[in-house]
C-alpha positions in Angstrom: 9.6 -36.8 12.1 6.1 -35.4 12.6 3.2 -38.3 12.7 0.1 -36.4 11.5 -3.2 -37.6 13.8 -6.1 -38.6 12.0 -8.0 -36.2 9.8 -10.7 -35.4 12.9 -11.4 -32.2 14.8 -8.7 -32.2 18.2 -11.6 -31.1 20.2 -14.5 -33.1 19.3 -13.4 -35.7 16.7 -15.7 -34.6 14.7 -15.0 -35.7 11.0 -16.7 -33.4 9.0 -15.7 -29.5 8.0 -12.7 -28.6 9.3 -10.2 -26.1 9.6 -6.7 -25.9 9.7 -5.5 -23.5 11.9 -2.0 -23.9 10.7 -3.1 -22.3 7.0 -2.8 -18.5 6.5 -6.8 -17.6 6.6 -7.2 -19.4 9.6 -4.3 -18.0 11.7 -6.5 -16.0 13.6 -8.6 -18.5 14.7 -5.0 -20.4 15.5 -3.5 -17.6 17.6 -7.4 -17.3 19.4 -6.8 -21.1 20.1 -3.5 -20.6 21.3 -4.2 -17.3 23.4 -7.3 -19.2 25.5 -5.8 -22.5 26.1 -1.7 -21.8 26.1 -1.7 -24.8 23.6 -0.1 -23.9 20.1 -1.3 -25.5 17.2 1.1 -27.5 15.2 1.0 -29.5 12.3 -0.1 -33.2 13.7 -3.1 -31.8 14.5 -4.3 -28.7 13.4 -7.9 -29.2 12.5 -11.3 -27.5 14.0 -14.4 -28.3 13.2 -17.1 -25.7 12.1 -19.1 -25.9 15.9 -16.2 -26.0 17.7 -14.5 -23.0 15.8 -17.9 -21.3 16.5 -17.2 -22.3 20.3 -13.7 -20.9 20.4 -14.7 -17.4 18.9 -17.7 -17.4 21.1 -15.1 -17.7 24.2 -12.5 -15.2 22.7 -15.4 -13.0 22.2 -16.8 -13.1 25.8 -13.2 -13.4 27.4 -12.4 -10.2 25.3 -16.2 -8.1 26.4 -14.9 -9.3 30.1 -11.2 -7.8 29.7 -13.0 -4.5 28.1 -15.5 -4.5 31.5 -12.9 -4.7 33.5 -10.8 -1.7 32.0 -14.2 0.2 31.7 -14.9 -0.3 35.4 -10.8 0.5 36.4 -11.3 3.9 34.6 -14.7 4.8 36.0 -13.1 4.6 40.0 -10.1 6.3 39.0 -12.4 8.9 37.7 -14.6 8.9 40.9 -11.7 8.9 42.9 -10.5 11.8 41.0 -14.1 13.6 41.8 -14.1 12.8 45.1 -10.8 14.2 46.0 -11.5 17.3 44.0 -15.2 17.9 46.3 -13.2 16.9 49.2 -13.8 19.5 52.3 -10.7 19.9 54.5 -10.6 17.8 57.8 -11.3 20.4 60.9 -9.8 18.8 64.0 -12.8 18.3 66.7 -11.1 18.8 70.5 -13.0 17.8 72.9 -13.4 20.7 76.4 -14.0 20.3 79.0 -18.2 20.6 80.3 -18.9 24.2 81.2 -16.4 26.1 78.9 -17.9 24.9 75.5 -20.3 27.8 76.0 -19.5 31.4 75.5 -19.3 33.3 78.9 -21.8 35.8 78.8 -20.2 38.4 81.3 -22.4 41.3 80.2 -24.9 43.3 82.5 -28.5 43.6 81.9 
């Protein structure tokens, strides 16, 4: 048996506009709810008021821009990395010698 809560926003308790995030036009707004929080929305309480649904697509929004910044910026290194191989010189080995025979004998005569 399901006991419905009182007719208030679950958030606020705010008594005046609400939603139901249970009906079919605000299922979005249920499975936004659900997707932030990892709370589903059932029928005992299943109302939002106006400000706080504002709230929640505000945080959807901005946790949405974040996951789109951080795909953005994933792209862009695998890009650069990409570029920099491609512009990469090949490694010459440096040996060191020892002092007197780095310079070219000049055995010639004058």
């Amino acid at each position: 048996m399901l006991v419905k809560a009182e007719k208030v926003c679950r958030i606020c308790a705010f008594e005046d506009t609400l939603h139901d995030l249970t009906l079919g036009q605000n299922a979005d707004h249920g499975r936004k709810f659900s997707s932030l929080t990892a709370i589903e929305i059932d029928a005992t309480a299943p109302w939002l008021c106006e400000g706080c649904l504002a709230r929640l697509n505000d945080a959807y929004d901005f946790v949405q821009a974040c996951v789109e910044a951080e795909n953005r910026r994933k792209s862009l290194l695998v890009i650069k990395r990409e570029e920099d191989e491609m512009h990469e010189e090949p490694m010459v080995e440096a040996r060191d010698e020892p002092a007197g025979q780095n310079q070219a004998e000049d055995h010639s005569e004058f």
